[in-house]
LUMTORGU-571597 format. One line per field, with one value per residue (C-alpha): residue number from 1; z, x, y. Coordinates in Angstrom, 1 decimal, always signed. Each point is the difference from the previous one (the first is absolute). Layout:
N
resi = (NUM | ...) .
Z = (Z | ...) .
X = (X | ...) .
Y = (Y | ...) .
REM end
This chain:
184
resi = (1 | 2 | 3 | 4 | 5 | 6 | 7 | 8 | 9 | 10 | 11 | 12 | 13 | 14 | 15 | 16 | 17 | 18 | 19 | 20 | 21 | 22 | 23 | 24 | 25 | 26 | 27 | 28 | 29 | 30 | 31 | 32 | 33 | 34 | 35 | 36 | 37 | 38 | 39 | 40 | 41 | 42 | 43 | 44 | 45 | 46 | 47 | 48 | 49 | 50 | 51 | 52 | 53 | 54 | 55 | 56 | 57 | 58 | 59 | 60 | 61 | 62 | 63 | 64 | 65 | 66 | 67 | 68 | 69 | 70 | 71 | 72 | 73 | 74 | 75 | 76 | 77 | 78 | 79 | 80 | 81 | 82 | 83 | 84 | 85 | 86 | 87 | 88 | 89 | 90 | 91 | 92 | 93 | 94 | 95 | 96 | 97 | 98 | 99 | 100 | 101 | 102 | 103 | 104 | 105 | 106 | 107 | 108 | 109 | 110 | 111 | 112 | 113 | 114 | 115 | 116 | 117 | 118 | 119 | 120 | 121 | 122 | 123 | 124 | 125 | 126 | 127 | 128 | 129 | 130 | 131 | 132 | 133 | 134 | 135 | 136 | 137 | 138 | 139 | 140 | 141 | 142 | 143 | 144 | 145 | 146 | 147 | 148 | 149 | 150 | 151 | 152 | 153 | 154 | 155 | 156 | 157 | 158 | 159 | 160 | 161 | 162 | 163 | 164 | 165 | 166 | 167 | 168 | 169 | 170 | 171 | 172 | 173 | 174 | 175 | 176 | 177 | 178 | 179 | 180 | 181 | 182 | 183 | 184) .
Z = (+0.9 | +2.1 | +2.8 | -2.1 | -2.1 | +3.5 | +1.9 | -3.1 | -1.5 | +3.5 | +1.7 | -3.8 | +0.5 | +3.6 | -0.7 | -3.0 | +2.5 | +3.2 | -1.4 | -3.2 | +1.1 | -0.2 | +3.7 | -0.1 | -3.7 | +1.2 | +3.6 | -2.0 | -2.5 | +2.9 | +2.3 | -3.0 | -0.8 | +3.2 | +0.3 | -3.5 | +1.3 | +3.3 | -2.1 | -1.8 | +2.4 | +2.0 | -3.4 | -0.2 | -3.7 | +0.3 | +1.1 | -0.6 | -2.7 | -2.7 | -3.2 | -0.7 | -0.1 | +3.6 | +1.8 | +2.5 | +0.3 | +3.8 | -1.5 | -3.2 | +2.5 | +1.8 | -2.5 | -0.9 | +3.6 | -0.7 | -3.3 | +2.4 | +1.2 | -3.7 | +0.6 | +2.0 | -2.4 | -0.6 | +0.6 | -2.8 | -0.8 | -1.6 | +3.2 | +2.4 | -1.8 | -0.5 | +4.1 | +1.1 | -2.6 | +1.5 | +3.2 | -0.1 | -1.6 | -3.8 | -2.0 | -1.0 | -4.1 | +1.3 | +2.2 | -3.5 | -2.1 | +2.1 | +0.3 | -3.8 | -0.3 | +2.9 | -1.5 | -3.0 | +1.7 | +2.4 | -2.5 | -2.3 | +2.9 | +1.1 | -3.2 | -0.6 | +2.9 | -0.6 | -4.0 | +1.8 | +2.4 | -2.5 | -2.7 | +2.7 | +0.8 | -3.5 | -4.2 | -1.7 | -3.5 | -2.7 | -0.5 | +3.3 | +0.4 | -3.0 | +1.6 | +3.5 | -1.6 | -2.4 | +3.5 | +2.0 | -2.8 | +0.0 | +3.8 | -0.3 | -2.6 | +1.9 | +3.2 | -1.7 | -1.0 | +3.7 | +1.9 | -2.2 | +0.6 | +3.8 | +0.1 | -1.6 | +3.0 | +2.8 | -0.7 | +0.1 | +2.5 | +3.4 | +0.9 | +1.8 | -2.6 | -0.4 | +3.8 | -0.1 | -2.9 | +1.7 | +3.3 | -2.6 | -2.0 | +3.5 | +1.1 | -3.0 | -0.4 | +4.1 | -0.8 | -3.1 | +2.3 | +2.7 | -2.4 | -1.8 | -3.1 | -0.4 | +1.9 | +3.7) .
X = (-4.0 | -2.9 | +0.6 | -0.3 | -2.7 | -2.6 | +0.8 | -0.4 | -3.7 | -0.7 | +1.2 | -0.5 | -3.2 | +1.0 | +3.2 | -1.3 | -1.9 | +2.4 | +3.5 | -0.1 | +0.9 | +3.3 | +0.7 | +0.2 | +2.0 | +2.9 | +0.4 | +0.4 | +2.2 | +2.2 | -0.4 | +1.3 | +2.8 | +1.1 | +0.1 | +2.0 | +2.1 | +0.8 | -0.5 | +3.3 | +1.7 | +0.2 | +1.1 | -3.2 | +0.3 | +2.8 | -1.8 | +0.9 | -2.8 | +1.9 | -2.4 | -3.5 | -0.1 | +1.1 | -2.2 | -1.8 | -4.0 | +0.2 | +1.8 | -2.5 | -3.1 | +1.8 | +0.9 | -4.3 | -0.4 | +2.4 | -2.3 | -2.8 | +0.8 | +0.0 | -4.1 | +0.8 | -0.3 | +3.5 | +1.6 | +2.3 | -1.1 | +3.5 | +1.4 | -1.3 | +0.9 | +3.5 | +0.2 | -1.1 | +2.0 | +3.2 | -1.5 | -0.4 | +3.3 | +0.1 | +2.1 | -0.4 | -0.1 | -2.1 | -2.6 | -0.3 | -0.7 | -2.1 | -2.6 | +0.2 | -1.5 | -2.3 | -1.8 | -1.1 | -2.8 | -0.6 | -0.2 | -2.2 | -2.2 | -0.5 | -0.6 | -2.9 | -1.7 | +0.2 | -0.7 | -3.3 | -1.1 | +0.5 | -2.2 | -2.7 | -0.6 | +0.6 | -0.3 | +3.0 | -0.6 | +2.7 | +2.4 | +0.8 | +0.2 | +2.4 | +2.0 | -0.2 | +2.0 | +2.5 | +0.4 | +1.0 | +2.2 | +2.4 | -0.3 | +1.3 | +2.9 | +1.0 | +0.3 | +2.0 | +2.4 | +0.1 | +0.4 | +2.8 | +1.6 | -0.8 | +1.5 | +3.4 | -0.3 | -0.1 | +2.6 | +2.3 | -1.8 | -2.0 | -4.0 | +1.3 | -0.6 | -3.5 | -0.5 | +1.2 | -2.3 | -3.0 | +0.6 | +0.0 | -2.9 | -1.8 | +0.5 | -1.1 | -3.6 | +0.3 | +0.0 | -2.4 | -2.6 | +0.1 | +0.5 | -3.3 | +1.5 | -0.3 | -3.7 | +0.8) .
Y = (-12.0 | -1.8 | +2.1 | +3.5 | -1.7 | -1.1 | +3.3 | +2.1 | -1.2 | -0.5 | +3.7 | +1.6 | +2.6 | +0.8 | +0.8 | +2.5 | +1.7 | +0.3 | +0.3 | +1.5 | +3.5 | +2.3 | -0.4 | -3.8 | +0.2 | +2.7 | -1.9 | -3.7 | +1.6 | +1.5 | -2.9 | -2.7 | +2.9 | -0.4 | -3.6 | -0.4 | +2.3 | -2.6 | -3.1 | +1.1 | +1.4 | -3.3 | -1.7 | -2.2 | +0.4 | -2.9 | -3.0 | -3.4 | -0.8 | +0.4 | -1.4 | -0.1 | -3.7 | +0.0 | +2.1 | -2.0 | -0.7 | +1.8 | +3.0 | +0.1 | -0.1 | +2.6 | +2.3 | -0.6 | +1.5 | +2.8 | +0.4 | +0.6 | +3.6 | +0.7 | +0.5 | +3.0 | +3.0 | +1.6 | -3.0 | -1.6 | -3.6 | -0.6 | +2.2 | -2.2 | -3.4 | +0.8 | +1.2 | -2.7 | -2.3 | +1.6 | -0.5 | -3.7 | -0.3 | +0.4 | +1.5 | +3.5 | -0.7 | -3.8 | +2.2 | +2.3 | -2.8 | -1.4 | +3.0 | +0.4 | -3.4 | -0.2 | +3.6 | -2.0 | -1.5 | +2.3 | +3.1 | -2.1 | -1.3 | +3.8 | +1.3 | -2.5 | +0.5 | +4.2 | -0.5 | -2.6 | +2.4 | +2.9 | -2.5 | -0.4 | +3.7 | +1.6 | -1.0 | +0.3 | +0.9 | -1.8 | +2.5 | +0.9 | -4.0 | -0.1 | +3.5 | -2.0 | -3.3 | +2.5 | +1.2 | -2.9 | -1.4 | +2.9 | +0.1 | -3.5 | +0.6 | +3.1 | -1.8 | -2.6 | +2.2 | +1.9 | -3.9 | -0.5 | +3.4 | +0.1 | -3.7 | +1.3 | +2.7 | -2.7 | -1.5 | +2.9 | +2.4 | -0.5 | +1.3 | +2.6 | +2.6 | -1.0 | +0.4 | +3.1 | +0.7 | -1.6 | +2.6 | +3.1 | -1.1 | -0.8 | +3.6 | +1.6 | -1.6 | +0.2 | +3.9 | +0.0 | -1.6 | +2.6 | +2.4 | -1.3 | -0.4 | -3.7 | -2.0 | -0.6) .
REM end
């Protein structure tokens, strides 16, 4: 996460300012289609890391890197964890795991510096503070529920489908942009 966590408080305001638009979004969500489309196709998804416990500190710091192009808008944090887990040679179901338990910190480090910059900027009165923790609690049990549904998935299917996915999606807010339905 050290990686992620330098770049990201480091790069955060510039990268609100220069990426966030729906040119840069549909082109990541295309581009990361694509490459979970290869990824698979070259079998990457059977690597020799087999078990969390045996992941190496080389290919944890490299997966970190992966985590990296996560800052680019439109790019999938957990996308571009597990690519570059099958890429340095985990396992499919091992790279999975893996970016389920590296977006703990990384999700709550991201949300506190938002919620701090939000704090900074704007008064919150109680309620909305009570509807923003509601909130984030059934975020959290809801994504509980999808990890262990999407971890069932893995083990039975490939990425390819959420490639594919990724490509469709990109096109559509590709043509919303231009068509001005969505901010450039």
């Amino acid at each position: 996460c050290v990686p992620a966590a330098i770049i990201g408080i480091l790069l955060d305001d510039w990268l609100d300012a220069h990426l966030y638009n729906s040119i840069v979004v549909s082109l990541m969500l295309i581009i990361y289609g694509i490459i979970f489309i290869v990824v698979e196709s070259k079998n990457m998804g059977k690597g020799k890391t087999e078990n969390l416990n045996d992941i190496t500190y080389k290919q944890a710091l490299g997966v970190g890197v992966f985590q990296l192009l996560s800052l680019i808008p439109g790019t999938s944090r957990s996308g571009a964890t597990i690519i570059g887990g099958l890429i340095l040679g985990l396992k499919r179901s091992v790279a999975a795991q893996f970016t389920f338990f590296l977006a703990i910190p990384v999700m709550f480090g991201a949300s506190l510096l938002k919620g701090v910059k939000f704090l900074m900027h704007n008064s919150m009165t109680s309620m909305e503070g009570m509807i923003l923790l509601v909130g984030m609690l059934v975020a959290f049990i809801v994504s509980l529920v999808v990890i262990k549904f999407l971890m069932g998935y893995i083990k039975k299917h490939d990425f390819k489908v959420f490639g594919w996915y990724r490509i469709v999606l990109g096109i559509i807010v590709l043509i919303c942009g231009f068509a001005g339905v969505i901010g450039a």
